[in-house]
N, C-alpha and C positions, 0 to 999 in steps of 0.2 A: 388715786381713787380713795373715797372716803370709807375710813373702817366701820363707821358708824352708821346705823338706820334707826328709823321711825317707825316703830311697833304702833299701829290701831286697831283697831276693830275691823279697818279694810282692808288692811295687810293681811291680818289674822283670815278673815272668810272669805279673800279671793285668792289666797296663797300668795300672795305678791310680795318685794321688798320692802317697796316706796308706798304711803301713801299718797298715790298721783294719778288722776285718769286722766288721758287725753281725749278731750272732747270730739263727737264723732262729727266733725263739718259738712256740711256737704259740699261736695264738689271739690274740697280740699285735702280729707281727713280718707287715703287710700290705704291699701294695702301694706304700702311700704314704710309710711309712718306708724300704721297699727303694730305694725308687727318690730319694727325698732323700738317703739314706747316699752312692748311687753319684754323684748330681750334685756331691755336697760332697767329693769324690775317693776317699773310703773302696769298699767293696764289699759295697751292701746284698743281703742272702739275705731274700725272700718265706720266711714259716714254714708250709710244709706240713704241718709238724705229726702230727697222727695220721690225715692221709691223709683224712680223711673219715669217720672208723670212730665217731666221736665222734656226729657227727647234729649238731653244734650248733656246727662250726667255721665260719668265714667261706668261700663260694665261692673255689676256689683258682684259678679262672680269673679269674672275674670283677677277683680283688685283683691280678694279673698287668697286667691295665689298666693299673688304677691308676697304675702305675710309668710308665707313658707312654712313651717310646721308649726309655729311660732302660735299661739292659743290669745285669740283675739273674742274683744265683743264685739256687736251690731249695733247701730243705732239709728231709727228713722224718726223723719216729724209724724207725729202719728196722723194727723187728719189729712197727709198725702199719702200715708202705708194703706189709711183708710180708703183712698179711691185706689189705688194701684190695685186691690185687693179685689176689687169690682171686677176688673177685666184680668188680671193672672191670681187670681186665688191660692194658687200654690208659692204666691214666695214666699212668703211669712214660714211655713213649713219647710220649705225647699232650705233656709237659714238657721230654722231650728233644729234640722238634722245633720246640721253640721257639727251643733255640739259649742255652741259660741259660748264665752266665758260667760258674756251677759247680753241680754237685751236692752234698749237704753231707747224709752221714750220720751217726747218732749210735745208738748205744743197739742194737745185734744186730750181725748177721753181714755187713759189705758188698759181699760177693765178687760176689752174681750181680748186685746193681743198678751196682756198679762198672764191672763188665763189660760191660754194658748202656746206660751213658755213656760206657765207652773207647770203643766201636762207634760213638759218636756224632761223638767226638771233642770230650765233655766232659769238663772238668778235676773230680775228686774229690777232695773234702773230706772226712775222716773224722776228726770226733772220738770221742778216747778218754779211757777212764777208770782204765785201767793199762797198767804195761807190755805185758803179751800181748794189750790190746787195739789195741796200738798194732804189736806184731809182726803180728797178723793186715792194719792196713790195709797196711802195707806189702808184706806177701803178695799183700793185694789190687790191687794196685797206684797206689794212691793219690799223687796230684798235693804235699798235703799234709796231717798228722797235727795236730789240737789237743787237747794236753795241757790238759784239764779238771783244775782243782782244785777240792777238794771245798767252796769259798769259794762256788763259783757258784749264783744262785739256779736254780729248779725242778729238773728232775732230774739227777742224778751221782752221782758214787762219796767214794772214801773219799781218795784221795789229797789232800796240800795242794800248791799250784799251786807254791810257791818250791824243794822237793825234785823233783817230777814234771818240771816244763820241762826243766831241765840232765839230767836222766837220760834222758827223751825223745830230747833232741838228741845226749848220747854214743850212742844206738841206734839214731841216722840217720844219722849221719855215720859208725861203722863199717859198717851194713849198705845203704845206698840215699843218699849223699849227695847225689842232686840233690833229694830229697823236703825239701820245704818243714815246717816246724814253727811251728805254730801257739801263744801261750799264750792260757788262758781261766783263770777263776775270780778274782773281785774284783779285776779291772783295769777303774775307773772314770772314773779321770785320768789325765794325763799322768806322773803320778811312777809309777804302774804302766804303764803303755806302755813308759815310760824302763825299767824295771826286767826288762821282760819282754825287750827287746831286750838285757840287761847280759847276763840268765840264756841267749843265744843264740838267743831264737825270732826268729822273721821277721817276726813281727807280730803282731798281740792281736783276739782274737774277743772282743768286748763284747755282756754281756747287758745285766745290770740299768741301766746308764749309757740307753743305747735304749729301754727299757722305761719308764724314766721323759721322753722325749725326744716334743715333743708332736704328732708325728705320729705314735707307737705306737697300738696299738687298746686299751692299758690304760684301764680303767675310772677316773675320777679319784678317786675314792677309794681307790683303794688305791694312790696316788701321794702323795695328801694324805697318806696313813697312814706311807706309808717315808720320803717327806722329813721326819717329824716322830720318825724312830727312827733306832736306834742300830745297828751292828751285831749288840750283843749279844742284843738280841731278837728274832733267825731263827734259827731250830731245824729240823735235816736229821732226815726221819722217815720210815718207810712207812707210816706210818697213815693222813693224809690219803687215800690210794690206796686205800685198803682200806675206810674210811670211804662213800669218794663210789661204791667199786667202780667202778676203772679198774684192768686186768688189768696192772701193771707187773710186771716180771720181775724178780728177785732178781739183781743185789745194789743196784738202782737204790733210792737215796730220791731225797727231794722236800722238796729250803730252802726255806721261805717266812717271812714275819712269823708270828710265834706273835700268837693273836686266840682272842679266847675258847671257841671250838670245840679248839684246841691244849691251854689250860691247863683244858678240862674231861674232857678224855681223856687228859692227863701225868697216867703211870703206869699206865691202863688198858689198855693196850695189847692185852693177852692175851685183851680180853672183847672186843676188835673182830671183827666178823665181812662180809665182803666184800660191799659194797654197802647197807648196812642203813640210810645215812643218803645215801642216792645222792636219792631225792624232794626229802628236804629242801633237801639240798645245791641242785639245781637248782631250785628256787626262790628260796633265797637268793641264788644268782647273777643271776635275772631280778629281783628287788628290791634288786640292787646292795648285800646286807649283808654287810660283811667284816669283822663277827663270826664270822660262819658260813666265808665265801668266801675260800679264800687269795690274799693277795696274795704272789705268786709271786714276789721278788726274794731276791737273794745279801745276803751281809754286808757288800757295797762302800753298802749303804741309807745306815750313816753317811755317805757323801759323797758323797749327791744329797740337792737342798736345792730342786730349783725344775725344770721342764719345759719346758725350752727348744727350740727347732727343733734338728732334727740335725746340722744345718749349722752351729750354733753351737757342738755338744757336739765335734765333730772340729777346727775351730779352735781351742777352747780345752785339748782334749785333747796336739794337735801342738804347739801353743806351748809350753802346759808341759815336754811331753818335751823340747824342745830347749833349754828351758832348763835343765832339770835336769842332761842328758848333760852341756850346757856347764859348769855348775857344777862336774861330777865332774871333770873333767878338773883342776880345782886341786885334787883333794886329791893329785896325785903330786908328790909331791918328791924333786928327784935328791939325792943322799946324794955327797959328794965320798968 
């Protein structure tokens, strides 16, 4: 085990070791990965996901358990927290009286669930996917901002992670410098941990790196399928969404591996009609075919190779980083 740790800003204000959060997935990111992230020092997020709107997500209590005493965040898409909220009003409540490390929104508006964790005197996570989504959380008043690159699997936007961080962090440090900044998209090692800290964030939200991590609730085969691929074969698309008929809001696509449902709809795009292959689809998913079924990871797939416990992937990840930073440091040479 490594003697050595990564002191930030997010280690400092969440108590944690590692600068490392594992991203709250849905459908993937349970109990039991949340709560191994956080014993291993990082800071696992439970994936609330689509709140329940879905019929077919994992119990968001029950996987809460799971984490055992273990001090975890939440994280939903917010403009699904947003209808769940219509018909059971009490969850958002029912979560914030649990006392969760943080709240972790993504994808709409965060003001009023914001608002509704400051009251708690929970810390808010808001990731974004461009600049004004990133001026809005800090309007909102958000703890800290993740600068999403368009690298990341399942859904995001358009920007690439190595432009977005630095411009992020010049728009936090002029306007709100105690707000933390977050980097995301295709940081799956240590050489991107290293690199996210270069570009000034505080720390690195890891999806796909978790998702393949064997306490995730990914189905193995579609772990078998990304360890055996490349970057180059995930493709960011709204089709899939429209396909399965899941109501995503523009301008969000959706990374996943391209599988032969992808290359028999490249190009058709225009004859899709919303929901038309939603049966299908959930069948294919209760038969575990990912022909059919996306398997939801980023372009970091090139470097996962194997499914190891979580607690092994933040070891190996912090080791790396520190060795890399170290390294850097010999490329300065003083010049007489």
């Amino acid at each position: 085990m490594t003697t050595q740790r990564l002191r930030t800003r997010l280690t400092d204000r969440f108590g944690i070791k590692h600068p490392i959060i594992a991203a709250p997935m849905a459908l993937i990111s349970g109990g039991a990965l949340a709560g191994a992230v956080s014993r291993a020092g990082g800071l696992g997020l439970l994936g609330g996901g689509y709140a329940g709107t879905l019929g077919r997500e994992p119990d968001l209590q029950a996987e809460y358990q799971k984490a055992g005493n273990t001090r975890i965040g939440v994280g939903f898409i917010t403009w699904a927290l947003d209808e769940a909220l219509k018909t059971t009003p009490a969850l958002l409540d029912d979560i914030l009286a649990r006392d969760p490390a943080c709240l972790f929104l993504s994808f709409g508006d965060p003001t009023p669930h914001a608002n509704a964790a400051a009251d708690r005197g929970v810390p808010v996570i808001c990731q974004c996917q461009t600049i004004e989504d990133a001026r809005k959380a800090l309007d909102a008043g958000a703890t800290a901002i993740v600068a999403q690159g368009t690298e990341a699997g399942g859904h995001g936007g358009a920007r690439a992670t190595l432009p977005f961080v630095p411009e992020a962090v010049d728009l936090v440090t002029q306007q709100a410098p105690d707000t933390l900044v977050l980097a995301a998209g295709g940081i799956a090692d240590g050489r991107g941990l290293a690199a996210a800290l270069m570009l000034g964030a505080d720390g690195a939200v890891v999806g796909s790196r978790f998702w393949a991590a064997e306490e995730a609730l990914t189905h193995p085969e579609a772990t078998r399928r990304a360890a055996a691929a490349t970057g180059d074969v995930t493709i960011r698309s709204g089709l899939l969404d429209t396909l399965r008929g899941t109501p995503w809001p523009a301008p969000y696509t959706f990374r996943t591996l391209k599988n032969r449902l992808t290359e028999d709809w490249a190009g058709r795009e225009t004859e899709a009609e919303f929901g038309q292959l939603a049966d299908a689809y959930n069948a294919a998913r209760a038969d575990g075919d990912h022909d059919v079924v996306a398997s939801v990871v980023g372009e970091a797939t090139g470097l996962i190779h194997d499914r190891p416990p979580a607690a092994d992937i933040i070891e190996s990840m912090i080791s790396r980083a520190i060795e890399q930073i170290s390294k850097a440091s010999g490329l300065i040479d003083t010049m007489a």
